[in-house]
C-alpha positions in Angstrom: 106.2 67.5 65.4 103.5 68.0 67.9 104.9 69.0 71.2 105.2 65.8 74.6 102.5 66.8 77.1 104.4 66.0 79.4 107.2 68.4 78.8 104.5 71.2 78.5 103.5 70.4 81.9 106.5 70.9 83.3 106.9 74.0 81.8 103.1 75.1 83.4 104.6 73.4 86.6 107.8 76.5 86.0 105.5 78.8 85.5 103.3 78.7 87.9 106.4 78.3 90.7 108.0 81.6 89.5 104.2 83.3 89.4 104.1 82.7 93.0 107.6 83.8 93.2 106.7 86.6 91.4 104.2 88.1 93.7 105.5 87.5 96.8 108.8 89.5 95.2 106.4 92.1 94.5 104.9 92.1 98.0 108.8 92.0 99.6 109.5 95.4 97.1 106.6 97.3 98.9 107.7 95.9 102.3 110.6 98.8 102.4 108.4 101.9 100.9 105.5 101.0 103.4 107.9 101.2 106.4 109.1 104.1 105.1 105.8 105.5 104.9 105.0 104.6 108.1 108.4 106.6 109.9 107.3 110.1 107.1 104.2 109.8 108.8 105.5 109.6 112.5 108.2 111.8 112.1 105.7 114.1 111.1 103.8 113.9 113.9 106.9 114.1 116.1 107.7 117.2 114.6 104.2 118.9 114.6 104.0 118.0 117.9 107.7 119.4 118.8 106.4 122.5 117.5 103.2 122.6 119.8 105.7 122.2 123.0 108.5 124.5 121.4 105.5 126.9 121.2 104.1 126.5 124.4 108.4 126.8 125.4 107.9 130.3 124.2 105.1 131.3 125.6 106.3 130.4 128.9 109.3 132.5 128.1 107.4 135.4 127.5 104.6 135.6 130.2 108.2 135.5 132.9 109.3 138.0 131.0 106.3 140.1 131.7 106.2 138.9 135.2 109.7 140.3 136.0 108.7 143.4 134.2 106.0 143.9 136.4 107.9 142.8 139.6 109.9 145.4 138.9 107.5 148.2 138.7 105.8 147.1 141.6 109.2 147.0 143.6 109.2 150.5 142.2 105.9 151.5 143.7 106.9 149.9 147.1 110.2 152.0 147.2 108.3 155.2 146.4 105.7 154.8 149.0 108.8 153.8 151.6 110.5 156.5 150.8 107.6 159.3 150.1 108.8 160.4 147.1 106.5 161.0 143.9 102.4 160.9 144.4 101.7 158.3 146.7 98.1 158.0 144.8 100.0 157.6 141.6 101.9 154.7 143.2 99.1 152.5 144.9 97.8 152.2 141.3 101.0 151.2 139.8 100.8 148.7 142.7 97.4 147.5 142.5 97.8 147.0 138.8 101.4 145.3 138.8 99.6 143.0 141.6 96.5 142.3 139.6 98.9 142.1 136.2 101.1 139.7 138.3 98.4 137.7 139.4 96.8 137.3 136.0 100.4 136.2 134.0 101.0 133.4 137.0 97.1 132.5 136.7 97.9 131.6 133.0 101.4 130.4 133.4 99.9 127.8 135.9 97.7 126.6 133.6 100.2 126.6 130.6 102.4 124.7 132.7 99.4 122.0 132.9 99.1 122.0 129.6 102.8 121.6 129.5 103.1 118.4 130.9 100.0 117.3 128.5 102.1 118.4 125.3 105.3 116.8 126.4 103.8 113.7 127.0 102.6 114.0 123.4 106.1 114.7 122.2 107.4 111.9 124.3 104.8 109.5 122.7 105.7 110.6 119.1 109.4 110.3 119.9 108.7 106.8 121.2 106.3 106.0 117.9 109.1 107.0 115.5 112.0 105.1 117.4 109.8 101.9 117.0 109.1 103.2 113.1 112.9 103.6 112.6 114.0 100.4 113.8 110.8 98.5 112.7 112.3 100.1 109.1 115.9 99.0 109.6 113.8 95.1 110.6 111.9 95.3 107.4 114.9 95.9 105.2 117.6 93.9 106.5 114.5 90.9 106.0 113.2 92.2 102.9 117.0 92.3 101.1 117.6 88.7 102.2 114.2 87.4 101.2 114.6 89.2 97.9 117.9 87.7 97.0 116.6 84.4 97.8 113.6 85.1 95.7 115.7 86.1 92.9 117.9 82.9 93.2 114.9 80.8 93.4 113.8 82.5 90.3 117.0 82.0 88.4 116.8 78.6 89.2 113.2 78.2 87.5 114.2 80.5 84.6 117.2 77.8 84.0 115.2 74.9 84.4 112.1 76.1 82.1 114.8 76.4 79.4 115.5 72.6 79.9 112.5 71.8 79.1 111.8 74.3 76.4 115.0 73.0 75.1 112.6 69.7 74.7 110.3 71.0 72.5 110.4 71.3 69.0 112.1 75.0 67.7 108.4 76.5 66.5 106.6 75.2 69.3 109.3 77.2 71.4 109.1 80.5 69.5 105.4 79.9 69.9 105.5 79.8 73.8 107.9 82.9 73.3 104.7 84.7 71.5 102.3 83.5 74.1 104.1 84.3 76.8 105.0 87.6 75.6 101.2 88.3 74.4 98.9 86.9 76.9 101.8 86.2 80.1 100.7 82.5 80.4 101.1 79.7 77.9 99.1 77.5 79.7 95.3 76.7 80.7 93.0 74.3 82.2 89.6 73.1 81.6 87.4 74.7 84.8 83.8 73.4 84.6 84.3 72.5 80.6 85.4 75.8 79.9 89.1 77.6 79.5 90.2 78.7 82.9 91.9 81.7 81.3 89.2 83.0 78.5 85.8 81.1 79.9 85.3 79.4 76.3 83.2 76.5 76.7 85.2 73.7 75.5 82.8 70.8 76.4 83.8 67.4 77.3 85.0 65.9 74.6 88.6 68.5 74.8 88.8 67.4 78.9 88.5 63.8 77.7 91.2 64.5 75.0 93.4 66.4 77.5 92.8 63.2 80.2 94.2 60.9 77.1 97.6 62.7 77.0 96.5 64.5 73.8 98.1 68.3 73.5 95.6 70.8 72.3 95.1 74.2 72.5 92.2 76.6 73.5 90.4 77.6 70.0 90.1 81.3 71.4 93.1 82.4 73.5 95.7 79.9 71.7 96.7 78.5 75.0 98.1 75.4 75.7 95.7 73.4 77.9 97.3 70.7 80.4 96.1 68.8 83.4 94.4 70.2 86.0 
Protein backbone atom coordinates (compact mmCIF):
# COMPACT_ATOMS: atom_id res chain seq x y z
CA UNK A 1 0.00 0.00 0.00
CA UNK A 2 1.58 3.22 -1.11
CA UNK A 3 2.12 5.54 1.75
CA UNK A 4 -0.75 9.11 2.30
CA UNK A 5 1.24 12.24 1.26
CA UNK A 6 -0.09 13.75 3.57
CA UNK A 7 1.13 11.81 6.50
CA UNK A 8 4.66 11.95 4.98
CA UNK A 9 4.50 15.53 5.17
CA UNK A 10 3.83 15.66 8.53
CA UNK A 11 6.59 13.60 9.27
CA UNK A 12 9.02 16.16 6.94
CA UNK A 13 7.04 18.89 8.96
CA UNK A 14 8.71 16.65 12.54
CA UNK A 15 11.69 16.58 11.12
CA UNK A 16 12.55 19.59 10.13
CA UNK A 17 11.17 21.07 13.72
CA UNK A 18 13.53 18.80 15.65
CA UNK A 19 16.55 19.79 12.98
CA UNK A 20 16.16 23.16 14.11
CA UNK A 21 15.92 21.95 17.49
CA UNK A 22 18.74 20.11 16.92
CA UNK A 23 21.19 22.81 16.17
CA UNK A 24 20.29 25.30 18.30
CA UNK A 25 20.92 22.26 21.15
CA UNK A 26 24.17 21.98 19.65
CA UNK A 27 24.82 25.74 19.78
CA UNK A 28 23.36 25.81 23.75
CA UNK A 29 26.22 22.66 24.45
CA UNK A 30 29.11 24.96 23.25
CA UNK A 31 27.52 27.99 25.16
CA UNK A 32 29.15 26.49 28.60
CA UNK A 33 32.77 25.32 27.08
CA UNK A 34 33.17 28.80 25.32
CA UNK A 35 32.62 30.63 28.66
CA UNK A 36 34.82 28.50 30.11
CA UNK A 37 37.32 29.21 27.60
CA UNK A 38 36.90 32.60 27.85
CA UNK A 39 37.63 32.63 32.18
CA UNK A 40 41.11 29.87 31.18
CA UNK A 41 42.06 32.54 29.15
CA UNK A 42 41.57 35.48 31.69
CA UNK A 43 42.56 33.80 34.56
CA UNK A 44 45.61 33.39 32.73
CA UNK A 45 46.24 36.58 32.11
CA UNK A 46 45.43 37.45 35.76
CA UNK A 47 47.88 35.22 36.86
CA UNK A 48 50.81 36.19 34.35
CA UNK A 49 50.22 39.46 35.28
CA UNK A 50 50.16 38.71 39.18
CA UNK A 51 53.49 37.39 38.55
CA UNK A 52 54.84 40.60 36.79
CA UNK A 53 53.67 42.72 40.09
CA UNK A 54 54.73 39.81 42.55
CA UNK A 55 58.10 40.24 40.66
CA UNK A 56 58.32 43.81 40.61
CA UNK A 57 57.15 43.14 44.80
CA UNK A 58 60.50 41.52 45.06
CA UNK A 59 62.46 43.63 43.46
CA UNK A 60 61.37 46.37 45.55
CA UNK A 61 62.24 44.16 48.48
CA UNK A 62 65.55 43.79 47.50
CA UNK A 63 66.91 47.17 46.26
CA UNK A 64 65.57 48.40 50.43
CA UNK A 65 67.43 45.87 51.39
CA UNK A 66 70.49 47.13 49.74
CA UNK A 67 69.64 50.58 50.68
CA UNK A 68 69.65 49.81 54.43
CA UNK A 69 72.82 47.90 53.92
CA UNK A 70 74.38 50.80 52.64
CA UNK A 71 72.81 53.26 55.11
CA UNK A 72 74.43 51.49 57.47
CA UNK A 73 77.96 51.59 56.24
CA UNK A 74 77.71 55.11 55.52
CA UNK A 75 76.38 55.72 59.27
CA UNK A 76 79.57 53.76 59.73
CA UNK A 77 81.84 56.15 57.88
CA UNK A 78 80.10 59.22 59.60
CA UNK A 79 80.84 57.70 63.07
CA UNK A 80 84.53 57.10 62.20
CA UNK A 81 85.23 60.45 60.86
CA UNK A 82 83.26 61.95 64.23
CA UNK A 83 85.08 60.01 66.27
CA UNK A 84 88.73 59.96 64.37
CA UNK A 85 89.14 56.54 64.57
CA UNK A 86 90.43 54.35 61.49
CA UNK A 87 91.83 56.29 58.16
CA UNK A 88 89.85 59.08 57.67
CA UNK A 89 90.80 58.67 53.68
CA UNK A 90 89.58 55.18 53.89
CA UNK A 91 86.27 56.48 55.22
CA UNK A 92 85.33 59.46 52.84
CA UNK A 93 85.35 56.73 50.15
CA UNK A 94 83.21 54.36 51.98
CA UNK A 95 81.00 57.54 52.21
CA UNK A 96 81.18 58.81 48.79
CA UNK A 97 80.40 55.37 47.58
CA UNK A 98 77.45 54.45 50.06
CA UNK A 99 76.15 58.03 48.89
CA UNK A 100 76.50 57.42 45.21
CA UNK A 101 75.28 53.54 45.87
CA UNK A 102 72.39 55.06 47.86
CA UNK A 103 71.54 57.41 45.29
CA UNK A 104 71.63 54.93 42.40
CA UNK A 105 69.19 52.05 44.36
CA UNK A 106 66.50 55.10 45.20
CA UNK A 107 67.07 56.37 41.40
CA UNK A 108 65.82 52.88 40.36
CA UNK A 109 63.37 52.22 43.18
CA UNK A 110 61.61 55.57 42.00
CA UNK A 111 61.29 54.47 38.82
CA UNK A 112 60.17 50.84 39.82
CA UNK A 113 57.71 52.32 41.90
CA UNK A 114 56.31 54.05 38.53
CA UNK A 115 56.27 51.18 36.96
CA UNK A 116 54.54 49.75 40.01
CA UNK A 117 51.47 51.57 39.70
CA UNK A 118 51.52 50.73 35.78
CA UNK A 119 51.63 46.85 36.70
CA UNK A 120 49.01 46.97 39.40
CA UNK A 121 46.68 48.63 37.27
CA UNK A 122 47.21 45.70 34.90
CA UNK A 123 46.56 43.23 37.71
CA UNK A 124 43.60 45.23 38.74
CA UNK A 125 42.24 45.14 35.11
CA UNK A 126 42.69 41.27 34.81
CA UNK A 127 41.11 40.75 38.20
CA UNK A 128 38.24 42.92 37.01
CA UNK A 129 38.15 40.84 33.39
CA UNK A 130 38.02 37.45 35.14
CA UNK A 131 35.27 38.52 37.73
CA UNK A 132 33.03 39.56 34.71
CA UNK A 133 34.30 35.98 32.97
CA UNK A 134 33.33 34.11 36.12
CA UNK A 135 29.99 35.41 36.53
CA UNK A 136 29.32 35.88 32.71
CA UNK A 137 30.06 31.76 33.12
CA UNK A 138 27.80 31.16 36.05
CA UNK A 139 24.99 33.58 33.46
CA UNK A 140 25.73 31.29 30.55
CA UNK A 141 25.07 28.08 32.47
CA UNK A 142 22.30 28.66 34.71
CA UNK A 143 20.58 29.94 30.83
CA UNK A 144 22.14 27.22 28.93
CA UNK A 145 20.77 24.23 31.49
CA UNK A 146 17.18 25.75 31.30
CA UNK A 147 17.24 26.23 27.53
CA UNK A 148 18.63 22.77 27.19
CA UNK A 149 15.96 21.04 29.12
CA UNK A 150 13.41 22.83 27.33
CA UNK A 151 15.10 21.83 24.07
CA UNK A 152 15.11 18.38 25.17
CA UNK A 153 11.33 18.47 26.08
CA UNK A 154 10.47 20.11 22.95
CA UNK A 155 12.30 17.32 21.28
CA UNK A 156 10.55 14.52 23.09
CA UNK A 157 7.48 15.99 22.22
CA UNK A 158 8.44 15.75 18.24
CA UNK A 159 10.06 12.27 18.74
CA UNK A 160 6.42 11.21 20.25
CA UNK A 161 4.43 12.88 17.73
CA UNK A 162 6.63 11.62 14.57
CA UNK A 163 5.74 8.12 15.83
CA UNK A 164 1.99 9.07 15.49
CA UNK A 165 2.33 9.48 12.31
CA UNK A 166 4.75 6.87 11.36
CA UNK A 167 2.31 4.78 13.20
CA UNK A 168 0.09 5.87 9.91
CA UNK A 169 2.11 4.39 7.49
CA UNK A 170 2.16 1.16 6.30
CA UNK A 171 4.93 -1.35 8.49
CA UNK A 172 7.57 -1.48 5.23
CA UNK A 173 7.22 2.05 4.41
CA UNK A 174 8.15 2.60 8.16
CA UNK A 175 11.23 0.33 8.31
CA UNK A 176 12.04 2.14 5.12
CA UNK A 177 12.08 5.64 6.74
CA UNK A 178 14.02 3.76 9.60
CA UNK A 179 16.84 2.94 6.68
CA UNK A 180 16.71 6.37 5.25
CA UNK A 181 16.91 8.11 8.17
CA UNK A 182 19.58 6.01 9.54
CA UNK A 183 21.55 6.18 5.97
CA UNK A 184 21.21 9.53 4.58
CA UNK A 185 19.72 11.54 8.06
CA UNK A 186 16.70 12.93 6.07
CA UNK A 187 13.81 10.94 4.56
CA UNK A 188 12.62 13.81 2.81
CA UNK A 189 13.28 16.23 -0.29
CA UNK A 190 11.91 18.85 -2.40
CA UNK A 191 12.09 19.69 -5.96
CA UNK A 192 14.47 23.09 -6.10
CA UNK A 193 14.65 24.45 -9.69
CA UNK A 194 13.39 20.79 -11.18
CA UNK A 195 16.08 19.14 -9.39
CA UNK A 196 16.31 17.09 -5.80
CA UNK A 197 17.10 19.65 -3.18
CA UNK A 198 19.15 17.04 -1.32
CA UNK A 199 21.29 15.12 -4.37
CA UNK A 200 20.81 18.04 -7.33
CA UNK A 201 19.27 15.22 -9.78
CA UNK A 202 17.35 16.89 -12.35
CA UNK A 203 13.98 15.61 -12.00
CA UNK A 204 12.17 17.82 -14.64
CA UNK A 205 8.74 18.94 -14.53
CA UNK A 206 6.74 16.29 -15.01
CA UNK A 207 7.80 14.69 -11.04
CA UNK A 208 6.93 18.58 -9.52
CA UNK A 209 3.64 18.29 -11.43
CA UNK A 210 3.19 14.69 -10.01
CA UNK A 211 4.25 15.82 -6.50
CA UNK A 212 1.64 19.15 -6.91
CA UNK A 213 -1.19 16.23 -7.72
CA UNK A 214 -0.79 14.55 -4.28
CA UNK A 215 1.16 11.70 -5.97
CA UNK A 216 4.07 10.15 -3.44
CA UNK A 217 7.27 9.50 -5.27
CA UNK A 218 10.60 9.25 -4.52
CA UNK A 219 14.00 10.72 -5.81
CA UNK A 220 15.43 7.99 -8.43
CA UNK A 221 18.97 8.68 -6.96
CA UNK A 222 19.00 9.32 -3.21
CA UNK A 223 15.73 7.17 -2.55
CA UNK A 224 14.14 10.08 -0.78
CA UNK A 225 10.77 10.87 -0.35
CA UNK A 226 9.94 14.08 -2.13
CA UNK A 227 6.92 16.34 -0.62
CA UNK A 228 5.71 19.82 -1.05
CA UNK A 229 7.83 22.62 -1.03
Amino acid sequence: MEPDLDTLSAIANVDRQATLLVRERDKQLLLVPAAEEECRAARGARDAAKEVFEASRDEERRLNREVHAFTGRKAAAERALDLGTGSAAAAIRQLDQCTAAIDDLETQLLELLEDQDELGETLAAAERALGQCEARLTEVGASSDARLEELEGQLAALDAEREVHLAQLPVEEQKRYRLVIDHKGSAFTRIDGGACKRCYTVLGPQRELEVKRGRVITCPRCARWIVPG
